[in-house]
C-alpha positions as CSV (number, residue, x, y, z in Angstrom):
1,X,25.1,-77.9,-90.6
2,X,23.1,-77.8,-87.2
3,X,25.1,-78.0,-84.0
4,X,21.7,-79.0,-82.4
5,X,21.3,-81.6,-79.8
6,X,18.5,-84.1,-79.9
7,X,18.0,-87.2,-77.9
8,X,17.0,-89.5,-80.4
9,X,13.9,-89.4,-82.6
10,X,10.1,-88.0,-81.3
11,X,8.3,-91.1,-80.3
12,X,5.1,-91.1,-77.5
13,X,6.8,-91.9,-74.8
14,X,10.2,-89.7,-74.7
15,X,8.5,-86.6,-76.2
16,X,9.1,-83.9,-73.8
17,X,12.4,-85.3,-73.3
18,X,13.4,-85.0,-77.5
19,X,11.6,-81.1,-77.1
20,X,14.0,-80.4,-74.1
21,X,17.2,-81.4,-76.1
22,X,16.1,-79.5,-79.1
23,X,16.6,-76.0,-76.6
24,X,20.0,-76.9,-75.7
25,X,21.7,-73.5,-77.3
26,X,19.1,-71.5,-75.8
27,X,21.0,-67.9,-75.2
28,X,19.2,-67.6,-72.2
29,X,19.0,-70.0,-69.3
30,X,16.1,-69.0,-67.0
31,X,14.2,-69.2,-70.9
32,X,15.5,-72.8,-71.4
33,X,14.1,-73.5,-67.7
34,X,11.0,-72.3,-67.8
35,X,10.3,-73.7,-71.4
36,X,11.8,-77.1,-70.2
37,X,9.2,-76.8,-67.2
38,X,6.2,-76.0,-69.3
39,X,7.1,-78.8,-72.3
40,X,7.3,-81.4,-69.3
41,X,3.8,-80.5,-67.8
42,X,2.1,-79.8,-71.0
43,X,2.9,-82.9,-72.8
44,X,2.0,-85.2,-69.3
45,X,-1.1,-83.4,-69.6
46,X,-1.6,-84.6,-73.0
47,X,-0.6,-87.6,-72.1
48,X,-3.1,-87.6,-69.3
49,X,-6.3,-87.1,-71.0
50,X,-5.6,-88.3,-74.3
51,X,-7.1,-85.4,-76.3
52,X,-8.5,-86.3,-79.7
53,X,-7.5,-84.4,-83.0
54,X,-10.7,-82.3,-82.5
55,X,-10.4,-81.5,-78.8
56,X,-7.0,-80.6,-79.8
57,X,-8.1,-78.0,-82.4
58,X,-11.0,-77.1,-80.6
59,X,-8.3,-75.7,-77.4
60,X,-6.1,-73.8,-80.2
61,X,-9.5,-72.7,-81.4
62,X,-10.4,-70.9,-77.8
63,X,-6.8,-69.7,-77.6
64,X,-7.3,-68.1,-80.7
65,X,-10.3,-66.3,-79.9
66,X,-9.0,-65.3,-76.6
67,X,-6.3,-63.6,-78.4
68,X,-8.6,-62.0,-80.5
69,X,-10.6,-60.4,-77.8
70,X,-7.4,-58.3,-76.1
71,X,-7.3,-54.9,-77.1
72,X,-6.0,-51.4,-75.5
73,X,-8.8,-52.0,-72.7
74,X,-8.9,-55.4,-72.7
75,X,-6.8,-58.3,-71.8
76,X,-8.6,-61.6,-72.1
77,X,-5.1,-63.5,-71.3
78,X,-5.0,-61.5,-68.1
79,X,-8.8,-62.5,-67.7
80,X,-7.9,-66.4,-68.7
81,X,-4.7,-66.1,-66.0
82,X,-7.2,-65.1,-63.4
83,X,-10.1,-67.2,-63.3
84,X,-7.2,-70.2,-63.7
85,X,-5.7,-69.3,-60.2
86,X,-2.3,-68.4,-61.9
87,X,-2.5,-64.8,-60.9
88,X,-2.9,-65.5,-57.6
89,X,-0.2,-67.9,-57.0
90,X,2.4,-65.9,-59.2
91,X,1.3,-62.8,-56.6
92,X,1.5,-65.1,-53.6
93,X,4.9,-66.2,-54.5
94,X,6.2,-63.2,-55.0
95,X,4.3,-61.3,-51.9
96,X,5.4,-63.8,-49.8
97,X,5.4,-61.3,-46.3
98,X,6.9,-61.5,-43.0
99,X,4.9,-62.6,-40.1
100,X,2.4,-60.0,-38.9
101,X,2.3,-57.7,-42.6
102,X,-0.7,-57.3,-44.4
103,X,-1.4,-60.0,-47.4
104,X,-1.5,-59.1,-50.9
105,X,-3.7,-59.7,-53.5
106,X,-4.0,-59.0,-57.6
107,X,-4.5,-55.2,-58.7
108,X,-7.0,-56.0,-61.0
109,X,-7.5,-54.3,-64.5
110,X,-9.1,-51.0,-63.5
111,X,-6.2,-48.9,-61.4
112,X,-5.9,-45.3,-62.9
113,X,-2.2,-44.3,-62.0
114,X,-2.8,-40.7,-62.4
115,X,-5.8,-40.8,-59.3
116,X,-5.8,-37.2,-57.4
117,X,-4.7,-36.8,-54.2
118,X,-7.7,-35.6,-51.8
119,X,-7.0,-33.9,-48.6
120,X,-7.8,-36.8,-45.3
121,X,-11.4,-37.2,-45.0
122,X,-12.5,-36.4,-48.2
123,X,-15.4,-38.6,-50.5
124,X,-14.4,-40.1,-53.0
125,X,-18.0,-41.1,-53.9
126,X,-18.3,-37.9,-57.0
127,X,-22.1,-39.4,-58.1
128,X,-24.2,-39.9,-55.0
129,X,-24.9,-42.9,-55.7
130,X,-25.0,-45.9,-52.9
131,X,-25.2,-46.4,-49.3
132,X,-22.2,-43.6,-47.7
133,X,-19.3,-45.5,-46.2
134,X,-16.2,-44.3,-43.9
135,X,-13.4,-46.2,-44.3
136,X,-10.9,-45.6,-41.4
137,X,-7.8,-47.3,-40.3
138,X,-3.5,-47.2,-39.8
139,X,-0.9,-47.4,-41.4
140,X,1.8,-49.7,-39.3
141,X,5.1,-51.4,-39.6
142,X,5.4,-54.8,-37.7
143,X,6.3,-53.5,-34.4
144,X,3.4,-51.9,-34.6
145,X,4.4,-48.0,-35.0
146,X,2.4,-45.7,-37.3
147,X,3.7,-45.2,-40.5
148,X,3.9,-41.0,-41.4
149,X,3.8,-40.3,-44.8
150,X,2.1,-43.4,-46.1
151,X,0.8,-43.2,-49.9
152,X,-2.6,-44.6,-49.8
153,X,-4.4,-45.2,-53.5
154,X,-7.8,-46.2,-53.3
155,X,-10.1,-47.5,-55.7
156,X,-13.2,-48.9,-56.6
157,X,-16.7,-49.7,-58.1
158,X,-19.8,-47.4,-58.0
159,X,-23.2,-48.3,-56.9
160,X,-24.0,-49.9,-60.0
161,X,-21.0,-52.0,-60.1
162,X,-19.0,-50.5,-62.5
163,X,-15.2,-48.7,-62.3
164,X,-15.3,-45.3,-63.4
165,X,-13.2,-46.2,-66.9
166,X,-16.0,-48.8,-67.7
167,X,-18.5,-46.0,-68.0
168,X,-16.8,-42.8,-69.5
169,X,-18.8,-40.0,-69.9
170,X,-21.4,-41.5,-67.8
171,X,-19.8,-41.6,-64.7
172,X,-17.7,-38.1,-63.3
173,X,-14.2,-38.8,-64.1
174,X,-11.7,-40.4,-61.0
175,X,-15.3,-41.1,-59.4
176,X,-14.6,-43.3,-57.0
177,X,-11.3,-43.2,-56.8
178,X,-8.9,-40.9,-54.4
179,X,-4.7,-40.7,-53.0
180,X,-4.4,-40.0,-49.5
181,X,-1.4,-39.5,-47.3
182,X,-1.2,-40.4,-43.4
183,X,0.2,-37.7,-40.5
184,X,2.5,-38.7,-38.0
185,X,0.0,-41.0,-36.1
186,X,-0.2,-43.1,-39.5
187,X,-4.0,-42.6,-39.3
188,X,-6.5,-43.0,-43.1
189,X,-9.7,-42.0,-43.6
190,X,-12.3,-41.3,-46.0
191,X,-15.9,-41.5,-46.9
192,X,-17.6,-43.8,-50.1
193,X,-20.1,-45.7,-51.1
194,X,-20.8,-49.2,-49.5
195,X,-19.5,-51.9,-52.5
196,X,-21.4,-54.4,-54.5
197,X,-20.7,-57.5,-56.0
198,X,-20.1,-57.5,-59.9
199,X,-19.0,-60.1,-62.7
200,X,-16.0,-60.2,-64.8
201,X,-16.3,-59.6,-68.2
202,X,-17.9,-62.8,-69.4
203,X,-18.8,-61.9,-73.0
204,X,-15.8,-63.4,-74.3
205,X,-14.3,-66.9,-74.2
206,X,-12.9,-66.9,-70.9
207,X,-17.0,-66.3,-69.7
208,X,-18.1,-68.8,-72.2
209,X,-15.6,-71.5,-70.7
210,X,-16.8,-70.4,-67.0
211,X,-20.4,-71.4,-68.1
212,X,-19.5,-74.7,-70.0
213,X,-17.3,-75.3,-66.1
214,X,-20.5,-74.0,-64.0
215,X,-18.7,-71.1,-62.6
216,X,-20.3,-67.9,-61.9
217,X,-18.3,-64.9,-63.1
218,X,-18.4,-62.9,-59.8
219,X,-16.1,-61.3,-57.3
220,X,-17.1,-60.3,-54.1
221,X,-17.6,-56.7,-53.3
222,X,-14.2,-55.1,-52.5
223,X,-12.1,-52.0,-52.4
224,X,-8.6,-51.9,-53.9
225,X,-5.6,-50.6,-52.5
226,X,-2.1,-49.7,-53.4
227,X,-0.2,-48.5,-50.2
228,X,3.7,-47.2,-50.3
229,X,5.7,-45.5,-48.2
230,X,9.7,-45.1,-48.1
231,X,11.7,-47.8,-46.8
232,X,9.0,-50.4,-47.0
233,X,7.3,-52.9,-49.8
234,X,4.6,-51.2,-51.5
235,X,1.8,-53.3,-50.7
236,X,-1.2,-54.5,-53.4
237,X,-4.6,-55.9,-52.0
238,X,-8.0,-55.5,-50.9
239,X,-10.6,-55.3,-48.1
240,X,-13.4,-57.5,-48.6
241,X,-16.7,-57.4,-47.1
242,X,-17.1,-61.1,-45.3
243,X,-21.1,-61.2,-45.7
244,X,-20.9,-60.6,-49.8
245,X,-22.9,-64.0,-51.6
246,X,-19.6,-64.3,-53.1
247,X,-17.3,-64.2,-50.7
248,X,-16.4,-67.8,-50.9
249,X,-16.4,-68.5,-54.6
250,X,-14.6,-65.4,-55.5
251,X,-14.3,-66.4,-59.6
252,X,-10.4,-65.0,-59.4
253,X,-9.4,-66.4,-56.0
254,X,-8.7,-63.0,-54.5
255,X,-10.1,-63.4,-51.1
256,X,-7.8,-63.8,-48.1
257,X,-9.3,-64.5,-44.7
258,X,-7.3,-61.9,-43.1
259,X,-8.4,-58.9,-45.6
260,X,-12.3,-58.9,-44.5
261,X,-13.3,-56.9,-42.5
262,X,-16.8,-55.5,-40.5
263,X,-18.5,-53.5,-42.3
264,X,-21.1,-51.9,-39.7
265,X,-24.2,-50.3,-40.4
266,X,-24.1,-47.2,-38.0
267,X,-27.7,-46.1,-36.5
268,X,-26.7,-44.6,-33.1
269,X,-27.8,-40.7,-33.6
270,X,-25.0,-39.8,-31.4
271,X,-22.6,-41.6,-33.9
272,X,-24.1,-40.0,-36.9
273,X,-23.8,-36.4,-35.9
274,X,-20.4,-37.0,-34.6
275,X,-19.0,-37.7,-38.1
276,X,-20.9,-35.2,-39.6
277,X,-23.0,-37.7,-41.0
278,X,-27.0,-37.0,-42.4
279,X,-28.3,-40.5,-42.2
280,X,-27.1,-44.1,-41.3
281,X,-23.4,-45.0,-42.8
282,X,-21.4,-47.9,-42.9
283,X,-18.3,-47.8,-40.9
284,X,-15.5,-50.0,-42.1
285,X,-12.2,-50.1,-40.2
286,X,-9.2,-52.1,-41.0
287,X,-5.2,-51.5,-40.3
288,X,-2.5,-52.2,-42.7
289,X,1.0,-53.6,-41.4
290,X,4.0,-53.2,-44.4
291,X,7.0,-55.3,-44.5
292,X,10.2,-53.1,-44.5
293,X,12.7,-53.6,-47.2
294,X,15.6,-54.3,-45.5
């Protein structure tokens, strides 16, 4: 005999509150919340727009084919969570920083873990390709002190647009991608390619439902960033460059106002042979505050 609760029988109006009861024995608590939460809002949505039988199908129909298109590369629910804004509010609440630390934002689908560790300076740039780039900056806690012994993992696309794992065996392998670790002044710096602009995958039903919406599949051009060092929250984000055509219509809501930063087309001769340089560079400089765990 069931020992289930139910508040009376399923009728329009108490619907959520008859699929609610049904969860009562729920082992877990935070489970029964959440599923309490999301039974509430999804059937006032229904309620809201009054879907027909075919709409109906039609969504399960898109779910189903979004399912369909993850594989061990791909993750069209991650996709489907990003271009919604939901990975960037479950990241905001859970990054939420002290005043005066760098913001976070998502890590995207394209981090290597395993990325080697180049000596301070290096270029991470392994096909030639693009306009060269130094990327300087420091590593600081929020009274402002350097930060010795930072772990700084950088990533991203290559002139074409593309991360290096997109294009195996036509790109070199880590191309584009380096760990560095700052001295005792806290001090990064390396040299890349200027970034570009590229779209998410859109060949799937998450791209299909940004066309039918009007939304372009682009972010901004960017470089990722995973920063850690001991006794402070690893930080997750970006650097974005402000003038992109994207920059404000970012199709995963990854931009933060405080993470652009200038990137500066250096011509000054002087300048050039200073760093080394052959030609005109861009010159990108940006600091990174952490949050300390305690």
């Amino acid at each position: 005999m069931s020992n289930q609760t139910e508040q009376g029988y399923f009728t329009e109006e108490n619907s959520a509150e008859v699929v609610v009861s049904r969860n009562a024995n729920a082992s877990d608590a935070r489970l029964a919340e959440l599923m309490e939460a999301i039974t509430r809002h999804l059937h006032a949505a229904v309620k809201e727009v009054e879907p027909t039988q075919e709409e109906w199908f039609k969504a399960i129909m898109f779910l189903t084919e979004t399912g369909h298109k993850c594989d061990d590369w791909r993750q069209e629910f991650i996709l489907l969570s990003d271009v919604l804004g939901v990975s960037m509010l479950v990241d905001a609440i859970n990054n939420r920083k002290p005043s005066g630390a760098s913001e976070s934002t998502v890590l995207g689908p394209f981090h290597v873990p395993d990325a080697p560790e180049r000596p301070m300076g290096a270029d991470i740039c392994l096909d030639g390709k693009g306009d060269r780039m130094l990327v300087k900056g420091r590593i600081l806690d929020t009274d402002g002190n350097p930060i010795a012994g930072a772990r700084i993992d950088v990533w991203q696309t290559n002139d074409d647009g593309f991360y290096d794992v997109q294009q195996k065996g036509i790109q070199p392998d880590f191309n584009f991608r380096g760990v560095f670790r700052t001295g005792a002044d806290g001090v990064y710096w390396f040299w890349g390619a200027k970034p570009k602009s590229y779209p998410i995958p859109d060949d799937g039903p998450v791209g299909k439902m940004l066309a039918a919406l009007g939304r372009h599949p682009y972010r901004p051009a960017h470089l990722h960033y995973i920063i850690e060092a001991e006794g402070f929250e690893t930080l997750v984000t970006h650097i974005f460059d402000p003038r992109d055509e994207y920059i404000h219509s970012d199709a995963v809501f990854g931009v933060k106002q405080s993470l652009m930063a200038e990137f500066e087309l250096v011509e000054d001769k002087a300048r050039i042979e200073a760093k080394g340089a052959q030609a005109p560079f861009f010159e990108v400089k940006h600091d990174f505050v952490l949050a300390g765990t305690s």
